[in-house]
NUZA-830922 format. One record per residue: residue in one letter; z, y, x of N, C-alpha, C in turn. Coordinates in steps of 0.05 Angstrom, whole numbers, padded with zeros to 5 digits, always signed. Layout:
<nodes>
AZYXZYXZYX ...
</nodes>
This chain:
<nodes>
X+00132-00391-00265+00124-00365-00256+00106-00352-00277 X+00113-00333-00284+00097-00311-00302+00089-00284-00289 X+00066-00268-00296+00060-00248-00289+00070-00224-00311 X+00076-00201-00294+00086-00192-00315+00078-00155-00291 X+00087-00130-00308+00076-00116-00308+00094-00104-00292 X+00089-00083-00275+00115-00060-00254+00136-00057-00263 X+00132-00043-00291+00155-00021-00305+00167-00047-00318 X+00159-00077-00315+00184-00087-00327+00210-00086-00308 X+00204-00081-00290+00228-00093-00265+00247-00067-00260 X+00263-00067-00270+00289-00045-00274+00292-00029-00246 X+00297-00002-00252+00300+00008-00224+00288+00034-00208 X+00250+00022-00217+00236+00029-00204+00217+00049-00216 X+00204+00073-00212+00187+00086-00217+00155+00087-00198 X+00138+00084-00220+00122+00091-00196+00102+00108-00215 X+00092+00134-00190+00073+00151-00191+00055+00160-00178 X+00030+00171-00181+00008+00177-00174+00004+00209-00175 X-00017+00224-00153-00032+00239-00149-00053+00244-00132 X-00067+00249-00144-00100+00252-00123-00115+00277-00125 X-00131+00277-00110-00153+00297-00097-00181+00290-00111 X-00189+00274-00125-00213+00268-00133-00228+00277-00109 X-00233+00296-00114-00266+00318-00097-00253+00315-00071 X-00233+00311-00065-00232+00308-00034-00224+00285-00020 X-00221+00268-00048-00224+00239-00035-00201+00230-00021 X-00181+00237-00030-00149+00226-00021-00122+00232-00034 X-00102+00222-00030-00089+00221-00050-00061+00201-00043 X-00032+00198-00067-00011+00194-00051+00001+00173-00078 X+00011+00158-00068+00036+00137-00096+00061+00146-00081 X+00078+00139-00101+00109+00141-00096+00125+00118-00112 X+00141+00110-00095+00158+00083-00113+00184+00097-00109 X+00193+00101-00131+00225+00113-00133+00246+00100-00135 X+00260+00100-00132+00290+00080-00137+00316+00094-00130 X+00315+00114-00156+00336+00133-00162+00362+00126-00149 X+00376+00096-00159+00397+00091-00152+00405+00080-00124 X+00381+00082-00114+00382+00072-00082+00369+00042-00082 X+00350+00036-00057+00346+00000-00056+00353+00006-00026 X+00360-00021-00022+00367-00034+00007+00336-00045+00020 X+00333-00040+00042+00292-00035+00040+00294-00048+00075 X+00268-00060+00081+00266-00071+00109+00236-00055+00108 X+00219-00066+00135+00188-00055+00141+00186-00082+00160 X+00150-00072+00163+00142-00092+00179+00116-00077+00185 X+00108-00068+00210+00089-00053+00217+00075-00074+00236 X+00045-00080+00225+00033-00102+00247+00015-00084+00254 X-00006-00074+00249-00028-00054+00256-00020-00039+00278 X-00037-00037+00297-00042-00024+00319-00039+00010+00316 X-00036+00023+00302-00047+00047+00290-00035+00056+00270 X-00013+00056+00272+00000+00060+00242+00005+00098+00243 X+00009+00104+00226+00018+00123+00216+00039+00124+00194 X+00068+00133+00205+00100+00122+00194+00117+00138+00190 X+00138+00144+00169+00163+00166+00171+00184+00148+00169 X+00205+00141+00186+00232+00138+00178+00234+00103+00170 X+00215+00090+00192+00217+00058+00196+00236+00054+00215 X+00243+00074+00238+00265+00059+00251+00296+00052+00236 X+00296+00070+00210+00324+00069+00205+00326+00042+00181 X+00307+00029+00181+00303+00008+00168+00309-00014+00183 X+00315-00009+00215+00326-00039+00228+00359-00046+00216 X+00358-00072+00213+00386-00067+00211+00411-00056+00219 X+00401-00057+00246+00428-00051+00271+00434-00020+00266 X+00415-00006+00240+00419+00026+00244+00436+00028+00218 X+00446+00053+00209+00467+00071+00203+00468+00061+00151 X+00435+00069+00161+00439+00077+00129+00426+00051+00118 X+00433+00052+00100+00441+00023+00074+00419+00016+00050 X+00407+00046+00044+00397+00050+00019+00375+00074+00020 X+00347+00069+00019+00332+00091+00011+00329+00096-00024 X+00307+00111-00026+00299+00126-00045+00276+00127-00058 X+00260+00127-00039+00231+00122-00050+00217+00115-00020 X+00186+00095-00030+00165+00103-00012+00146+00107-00020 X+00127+00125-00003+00107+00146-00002+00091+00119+00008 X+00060+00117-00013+00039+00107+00012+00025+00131+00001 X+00005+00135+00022-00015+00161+00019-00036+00169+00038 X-00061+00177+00039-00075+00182+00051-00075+00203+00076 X-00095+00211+00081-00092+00226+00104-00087+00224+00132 X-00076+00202+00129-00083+00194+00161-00043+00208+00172 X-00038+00224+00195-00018+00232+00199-00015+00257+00183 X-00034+00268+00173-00030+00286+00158-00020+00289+00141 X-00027+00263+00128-00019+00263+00100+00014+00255+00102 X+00028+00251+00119+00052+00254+00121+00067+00272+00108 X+00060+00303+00102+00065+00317+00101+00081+00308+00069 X+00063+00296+00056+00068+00287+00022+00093+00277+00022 X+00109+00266+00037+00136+00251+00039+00155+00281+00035 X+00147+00304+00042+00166+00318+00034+00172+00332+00009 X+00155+00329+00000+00148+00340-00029+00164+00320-00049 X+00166+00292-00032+00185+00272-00047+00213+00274-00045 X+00218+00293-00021+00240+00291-00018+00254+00315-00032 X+00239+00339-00040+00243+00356-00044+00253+00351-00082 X+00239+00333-00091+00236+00333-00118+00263+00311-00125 X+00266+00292-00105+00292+00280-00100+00324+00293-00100 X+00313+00316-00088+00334+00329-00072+00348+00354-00102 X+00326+00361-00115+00324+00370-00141+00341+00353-00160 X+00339+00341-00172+00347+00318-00174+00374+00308-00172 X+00378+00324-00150+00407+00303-00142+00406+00281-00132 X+00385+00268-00123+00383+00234-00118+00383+00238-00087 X+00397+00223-00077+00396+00217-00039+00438+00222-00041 X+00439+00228-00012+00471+00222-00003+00480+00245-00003 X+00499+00250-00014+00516+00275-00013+00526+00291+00003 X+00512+00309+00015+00536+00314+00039+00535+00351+00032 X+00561+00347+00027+00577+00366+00017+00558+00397+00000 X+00547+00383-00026+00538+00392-00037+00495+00385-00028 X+00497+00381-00016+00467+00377-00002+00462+00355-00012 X+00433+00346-00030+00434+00318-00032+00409+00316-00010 X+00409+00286+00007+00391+00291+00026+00380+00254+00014 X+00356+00251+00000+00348+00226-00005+00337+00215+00027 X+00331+00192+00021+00312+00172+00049+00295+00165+00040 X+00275+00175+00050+00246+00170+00042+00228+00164+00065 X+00215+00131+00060+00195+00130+00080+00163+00126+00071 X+00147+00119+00089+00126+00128+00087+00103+00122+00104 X+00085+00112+00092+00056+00096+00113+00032+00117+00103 X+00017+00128+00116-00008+00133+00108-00040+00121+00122 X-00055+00126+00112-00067+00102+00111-00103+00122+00113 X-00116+00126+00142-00140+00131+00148-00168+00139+00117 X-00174+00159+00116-00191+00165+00090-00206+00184+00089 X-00203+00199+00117-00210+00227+00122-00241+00225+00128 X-00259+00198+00124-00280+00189+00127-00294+00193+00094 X-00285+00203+00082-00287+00197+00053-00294+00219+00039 X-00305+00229+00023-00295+00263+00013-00304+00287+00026 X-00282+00302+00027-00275+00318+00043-00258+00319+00073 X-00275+00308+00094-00246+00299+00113-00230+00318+00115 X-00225+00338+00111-00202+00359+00114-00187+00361+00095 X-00184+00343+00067-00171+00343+00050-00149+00313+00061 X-00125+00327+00048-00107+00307+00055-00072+00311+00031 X-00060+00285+00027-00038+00291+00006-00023+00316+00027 X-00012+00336+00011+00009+00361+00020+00037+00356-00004 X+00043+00368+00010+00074+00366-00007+00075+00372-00033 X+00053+00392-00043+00061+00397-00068+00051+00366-00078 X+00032+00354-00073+00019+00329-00081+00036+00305-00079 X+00054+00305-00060+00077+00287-00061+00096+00289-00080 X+00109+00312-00089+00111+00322-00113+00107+00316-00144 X+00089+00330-00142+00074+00320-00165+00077+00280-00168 X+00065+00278-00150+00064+00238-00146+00102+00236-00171 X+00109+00249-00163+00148+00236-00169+00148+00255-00201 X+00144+00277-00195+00134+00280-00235+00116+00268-00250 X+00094+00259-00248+00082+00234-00258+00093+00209-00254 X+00112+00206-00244+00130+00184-00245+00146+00172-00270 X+00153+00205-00287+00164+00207-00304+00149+00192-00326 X+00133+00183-00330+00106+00164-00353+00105+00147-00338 X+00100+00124-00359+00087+00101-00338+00064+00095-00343 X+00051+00090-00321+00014+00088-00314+00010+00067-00302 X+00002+00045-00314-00005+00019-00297-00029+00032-00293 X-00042+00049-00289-00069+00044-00274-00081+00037-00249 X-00097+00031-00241-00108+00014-00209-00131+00024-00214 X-00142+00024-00179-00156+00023-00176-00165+00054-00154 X-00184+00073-00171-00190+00104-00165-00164+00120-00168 X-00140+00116-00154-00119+00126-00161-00099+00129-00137 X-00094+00155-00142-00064+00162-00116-00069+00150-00085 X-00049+00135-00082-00060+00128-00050-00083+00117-00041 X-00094+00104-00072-00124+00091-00065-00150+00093-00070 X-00144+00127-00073-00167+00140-00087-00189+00151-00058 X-00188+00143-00038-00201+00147-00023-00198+00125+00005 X-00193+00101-00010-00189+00083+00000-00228+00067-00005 X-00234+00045+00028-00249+00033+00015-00241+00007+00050 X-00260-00012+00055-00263-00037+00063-00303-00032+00073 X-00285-00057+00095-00315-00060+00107-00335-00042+00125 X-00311-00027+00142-00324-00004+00150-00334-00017+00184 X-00333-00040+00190-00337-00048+00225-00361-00031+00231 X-00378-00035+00207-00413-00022+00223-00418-00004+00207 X-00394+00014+00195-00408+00047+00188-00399+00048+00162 X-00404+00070+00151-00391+00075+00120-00421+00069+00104 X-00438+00067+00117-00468+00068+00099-00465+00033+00094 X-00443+00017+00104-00446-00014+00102-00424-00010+00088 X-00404+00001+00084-00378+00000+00074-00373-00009+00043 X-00352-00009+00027-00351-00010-00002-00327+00000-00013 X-00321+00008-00043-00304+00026-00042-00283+00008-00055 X-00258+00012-00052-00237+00001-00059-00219+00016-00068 X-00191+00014-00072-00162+00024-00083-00144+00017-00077 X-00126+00027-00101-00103+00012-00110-00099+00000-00128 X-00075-00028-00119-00077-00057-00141-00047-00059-00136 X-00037-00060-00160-00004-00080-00164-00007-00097-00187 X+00011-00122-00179+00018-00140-00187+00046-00145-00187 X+00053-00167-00202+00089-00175-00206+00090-00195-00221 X+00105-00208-00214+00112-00244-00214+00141-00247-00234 X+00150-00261-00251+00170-00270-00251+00184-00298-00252 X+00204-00308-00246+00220-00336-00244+00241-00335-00257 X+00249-00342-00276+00272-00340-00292+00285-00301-00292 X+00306-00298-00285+00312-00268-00275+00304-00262-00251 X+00290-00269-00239+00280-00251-00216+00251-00242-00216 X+00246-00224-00200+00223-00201-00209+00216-00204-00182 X+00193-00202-00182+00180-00190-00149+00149-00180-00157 X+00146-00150-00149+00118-00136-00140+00114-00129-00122 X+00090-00124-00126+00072-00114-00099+00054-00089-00103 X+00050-00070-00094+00030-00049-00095+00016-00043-00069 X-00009-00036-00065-00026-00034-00039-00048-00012-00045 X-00048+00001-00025-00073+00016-00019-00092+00007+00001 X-00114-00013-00015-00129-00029+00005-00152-00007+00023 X-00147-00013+00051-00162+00003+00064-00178-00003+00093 X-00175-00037+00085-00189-00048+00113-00213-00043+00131 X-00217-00054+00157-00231-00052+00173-00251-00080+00160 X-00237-00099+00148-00252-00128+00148-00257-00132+00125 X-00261-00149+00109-00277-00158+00084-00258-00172+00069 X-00245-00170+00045-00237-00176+00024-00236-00213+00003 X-00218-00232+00011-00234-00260+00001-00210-00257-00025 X-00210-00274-00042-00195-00290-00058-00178-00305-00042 X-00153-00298-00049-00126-00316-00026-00137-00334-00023 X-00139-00353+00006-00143-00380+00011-00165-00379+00002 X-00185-00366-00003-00214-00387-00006-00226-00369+00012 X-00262-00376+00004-00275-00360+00016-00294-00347+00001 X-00274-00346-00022-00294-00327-00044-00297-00294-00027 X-00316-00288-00022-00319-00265-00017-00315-00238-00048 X-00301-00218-00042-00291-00207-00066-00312-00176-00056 X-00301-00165-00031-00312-00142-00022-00315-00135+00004 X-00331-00116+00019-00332-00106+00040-00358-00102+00056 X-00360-00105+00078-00391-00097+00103-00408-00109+00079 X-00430-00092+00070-00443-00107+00055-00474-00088+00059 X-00496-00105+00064-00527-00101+00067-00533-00086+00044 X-00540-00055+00035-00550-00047+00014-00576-00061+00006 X-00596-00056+00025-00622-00078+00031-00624-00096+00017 X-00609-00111+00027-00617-00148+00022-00603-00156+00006 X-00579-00134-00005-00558-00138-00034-00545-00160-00030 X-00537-00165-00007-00518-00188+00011-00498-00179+00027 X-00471-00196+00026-00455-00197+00038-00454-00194+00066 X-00444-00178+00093-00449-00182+00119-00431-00198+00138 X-00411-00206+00119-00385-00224+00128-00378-00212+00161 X-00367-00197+00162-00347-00189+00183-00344-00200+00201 X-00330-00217+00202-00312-00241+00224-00340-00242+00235 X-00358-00265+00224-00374-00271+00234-00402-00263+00256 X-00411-00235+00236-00425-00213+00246-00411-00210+00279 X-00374-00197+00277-00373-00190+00307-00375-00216+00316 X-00350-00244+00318-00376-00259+00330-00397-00273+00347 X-00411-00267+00334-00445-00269+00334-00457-00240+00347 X-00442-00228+00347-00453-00192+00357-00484-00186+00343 X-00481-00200+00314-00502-00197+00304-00500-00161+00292 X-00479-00150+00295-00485-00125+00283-00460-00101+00313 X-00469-00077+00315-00456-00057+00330-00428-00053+00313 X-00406-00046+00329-00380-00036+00321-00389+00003+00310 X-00375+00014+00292-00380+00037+00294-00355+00055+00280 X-00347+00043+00265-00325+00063+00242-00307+00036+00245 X-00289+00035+00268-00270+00008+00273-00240+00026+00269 X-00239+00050+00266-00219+00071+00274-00206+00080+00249 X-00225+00078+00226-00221+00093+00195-00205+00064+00175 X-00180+00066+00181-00176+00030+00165-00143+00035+00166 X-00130+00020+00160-00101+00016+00148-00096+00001+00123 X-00084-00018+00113-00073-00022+00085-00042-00017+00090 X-00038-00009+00067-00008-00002+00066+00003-00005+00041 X+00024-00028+00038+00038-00031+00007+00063-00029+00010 X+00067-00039-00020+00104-00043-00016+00105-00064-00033 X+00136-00088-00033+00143-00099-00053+00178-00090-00067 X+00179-00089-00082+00199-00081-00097+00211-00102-00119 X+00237-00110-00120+00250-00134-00131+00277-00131-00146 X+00282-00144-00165+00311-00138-00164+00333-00156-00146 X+00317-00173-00134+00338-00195-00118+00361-00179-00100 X+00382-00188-00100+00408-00190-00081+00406-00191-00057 X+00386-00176-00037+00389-00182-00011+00400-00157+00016 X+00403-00170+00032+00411-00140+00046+00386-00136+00068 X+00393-00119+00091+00372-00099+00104+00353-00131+00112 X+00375-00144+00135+00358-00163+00155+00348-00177+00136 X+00353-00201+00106+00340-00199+00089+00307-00186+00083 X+00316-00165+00080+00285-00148+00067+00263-00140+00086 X+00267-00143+00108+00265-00133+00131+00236-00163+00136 X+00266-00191+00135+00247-00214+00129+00211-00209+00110 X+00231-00206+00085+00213-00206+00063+00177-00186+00069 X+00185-00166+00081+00175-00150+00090+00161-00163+00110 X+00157-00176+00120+00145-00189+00146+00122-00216+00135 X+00143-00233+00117+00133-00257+00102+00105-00242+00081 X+00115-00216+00070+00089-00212+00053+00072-00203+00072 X+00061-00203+00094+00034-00195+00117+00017-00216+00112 X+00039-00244+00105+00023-00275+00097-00001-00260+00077 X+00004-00252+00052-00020-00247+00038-00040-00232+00052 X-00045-00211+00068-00058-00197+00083-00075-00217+00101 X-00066-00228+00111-00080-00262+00125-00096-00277+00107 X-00080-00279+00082-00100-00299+00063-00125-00283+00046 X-00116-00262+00051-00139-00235+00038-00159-00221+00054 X-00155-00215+00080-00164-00198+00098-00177-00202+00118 X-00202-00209+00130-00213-00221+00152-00225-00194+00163 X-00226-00181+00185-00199-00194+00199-00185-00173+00190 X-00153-00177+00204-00135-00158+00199-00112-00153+00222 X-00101-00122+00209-00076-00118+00234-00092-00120+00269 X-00112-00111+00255-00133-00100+00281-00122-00076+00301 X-00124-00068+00333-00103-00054+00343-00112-00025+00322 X-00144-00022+00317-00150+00000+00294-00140+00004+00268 X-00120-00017+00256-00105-00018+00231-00075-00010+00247 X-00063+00000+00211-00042+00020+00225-00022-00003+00198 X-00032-00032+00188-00028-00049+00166+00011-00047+00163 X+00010-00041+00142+00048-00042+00142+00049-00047+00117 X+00077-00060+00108+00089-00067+00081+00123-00055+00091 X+00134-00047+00063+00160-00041+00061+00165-00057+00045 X+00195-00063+00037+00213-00082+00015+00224-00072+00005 X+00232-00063-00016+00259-00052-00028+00262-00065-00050 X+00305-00073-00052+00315-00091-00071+00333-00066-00088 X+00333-00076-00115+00355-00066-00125+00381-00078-00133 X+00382-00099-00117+00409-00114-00116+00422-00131-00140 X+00407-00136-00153+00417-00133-00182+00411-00177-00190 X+00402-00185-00179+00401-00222-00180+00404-00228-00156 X+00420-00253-00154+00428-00267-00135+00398-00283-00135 X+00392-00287-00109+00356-00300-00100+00358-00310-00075 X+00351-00335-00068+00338-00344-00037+00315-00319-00030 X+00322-00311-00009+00303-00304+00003+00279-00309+00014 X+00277-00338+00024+00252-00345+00025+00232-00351-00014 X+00245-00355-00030+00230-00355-00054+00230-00321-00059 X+00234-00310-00055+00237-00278-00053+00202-00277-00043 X+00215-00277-00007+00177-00276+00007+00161-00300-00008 X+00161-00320-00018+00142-00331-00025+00133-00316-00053 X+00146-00307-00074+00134-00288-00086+00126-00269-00084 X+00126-00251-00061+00125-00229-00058+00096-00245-00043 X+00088-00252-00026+00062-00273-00026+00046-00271-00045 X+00051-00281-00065+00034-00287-00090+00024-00260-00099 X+00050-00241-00109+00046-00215-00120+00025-00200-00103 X+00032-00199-00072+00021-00181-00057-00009-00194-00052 X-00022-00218-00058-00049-00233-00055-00060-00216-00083 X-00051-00224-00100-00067-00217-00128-00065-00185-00131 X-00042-00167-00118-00053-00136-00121-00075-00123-00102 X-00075-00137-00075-00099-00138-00064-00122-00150-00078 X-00131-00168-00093-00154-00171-00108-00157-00151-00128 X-00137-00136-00135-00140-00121-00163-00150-00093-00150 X-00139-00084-00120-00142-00062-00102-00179-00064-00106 X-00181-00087-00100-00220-00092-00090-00231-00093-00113 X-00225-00106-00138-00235-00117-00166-00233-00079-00189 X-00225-00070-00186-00208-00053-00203-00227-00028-00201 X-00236-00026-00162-00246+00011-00164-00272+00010-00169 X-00274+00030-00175-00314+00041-00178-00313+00051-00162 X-00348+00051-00161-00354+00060-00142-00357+00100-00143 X-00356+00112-00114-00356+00135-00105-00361+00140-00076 X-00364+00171-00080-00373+00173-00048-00393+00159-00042 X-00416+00148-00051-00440+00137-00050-00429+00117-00029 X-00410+00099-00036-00407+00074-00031-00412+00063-00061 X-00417+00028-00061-00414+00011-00081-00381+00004-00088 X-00378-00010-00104-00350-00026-00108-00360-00051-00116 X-00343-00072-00118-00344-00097-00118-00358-00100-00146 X-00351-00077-00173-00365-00085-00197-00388-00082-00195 X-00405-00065-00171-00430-00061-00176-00457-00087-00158 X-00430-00099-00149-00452-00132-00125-00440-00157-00147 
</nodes>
């Protein structure tokens, strides 16, 4: 297994746009030629466009892109601006002269951040798919996770600021990434350990407040349990179909477990999408077990990567 970068993995575009001053913002993963894509929505709270047609038992075969993005339900709005620029394009299903792409879409609580009345709009979804056109490995203060942060159980004055992080794996010909807009209720470890990376953290005493434990112990009040979501995707070239990705999609929540204390709280709205571009024959379970790996280490890069803003800290500054 090698690590290796987004834009190596054929297929796929990805782009960014943000709000800086208002503290929210949208990614887009493209896949011009269509991927065969599953979901997996565990969070209590989600905010979603166009996950039911991702069960298998439904109609269509192949999306287009997904939207993660801020704003809460608002920021929904950004999925159309993807579709619009799709539709431009020519990319989505033909129907009789109409191209109509499939585009889905998680957004992810931020309106705590900034400006709460700022949120991704269509032209910003947009834009997200013309900056697509370059490639930008950047992480961190960026697009969906530019008003992203962790550690909010007892208030934003305990909170820390976080992003967006991708990663990508390879095994002989097969590819698997991960991208996330980390935006938890709970505190941030190093997969499997208990390295503490980010989150509820004592400005005071320049100490960790460890979450789990705090509630607990009811050593600290609940207060900002409502402002939270993570939302990623993984993207592959493996050979699989819907029920397939659908799997895969479910298997990567594993990293969210090994990352996230706690998580998929009924206050998290926590979801992952899958999309394949069909292109290597792959077991599926070595599929989710990479997509595991990928999706653990872009969550550390989500926490490791942002500076701090909004007079929160970030993990570079403890």
């Amino acid at each position: 297994m090698k690590w290796i970068e987004w834009n190596e993995i054929s297929g796929f575009r990805i782009g960014h746009s943000q709000d800086k001053e208002g503290g929210t913002g949208c990614t887009v993963i493209l896949c011009p030629q269509g991927a065969t894509a599953g979901v997996e929505v565990r969070g209590g709270g989600p905010a979603t466009r166009e996950t039911d047609l991702l069960n298998p038992k439904n109609m269509v075969q192949k999306i287009h892109a997904v939207t993660l993005s801020g704003g809460s339900a608002f920021g929904l709005e950004a999925g159309s601006g993807v579709m619009q620029y799709l539709s431009e394009h020519q990319i989505g299903f033909d129907m009789k002269g109409i191209y109509i792409p499939i585009v889905c879409q998680a957004s992810l609580f931020d309106c705590g951040l900034g400006n709460p009345k700022a949120y991704p709009d269509k032209a910003m979804g947009y834009q997200a798919c013309v900056n697509s056109e370059s490639i930008d490995l950047s992480q961190g203060n960026i697009g969906a996770g530019m008003g992203a942060s962790v550690g909010k159980a007892f208030g934003f004055e305990k909170a820390m600021k976080t992003g967006l992080g991708h990663a990508c794996v390879q095994v002989d010909q097969l590819k698997v990434g991960a991208i996330v807009a980390l935006n938890a209720c709970g505190d941030i470890y190093q997969a499997n350990s208990t390295k503490w990376l980010a989150g509820a953290y004592d400005r005071k005493k320049r100490k960790p407040i460890y979450t789990v434990d705090a509630l607990i112990d009811g050593m600290e009040n609940q207060s900002n349990a409502h402002e939270n979501t993570t939302i990623g995707c993984i993207f592959t070239n493996a050979d699989l179909n819907k029920a397939q990705m659908n799997k895969v999609a479910s298997l990567s929540h594993n990293a969210y477990a090994h990352c996230i204390h706690p998580v998929a709280t009924s206050n998290d709205g926590d979801t992952i999408f899958a999309m394949a571009t069909n292109e290597v024959v792959a077991d599926m379970d070595l599929v989710g077990l990479l997509a595991i790996k990928a999706m653990e280490k872009a969550i550390e890069k989500a926490a490791l990567y942002a500076n701090a803003a909004y007079d929160l800290f970030s993990a570079s500054d403890v």
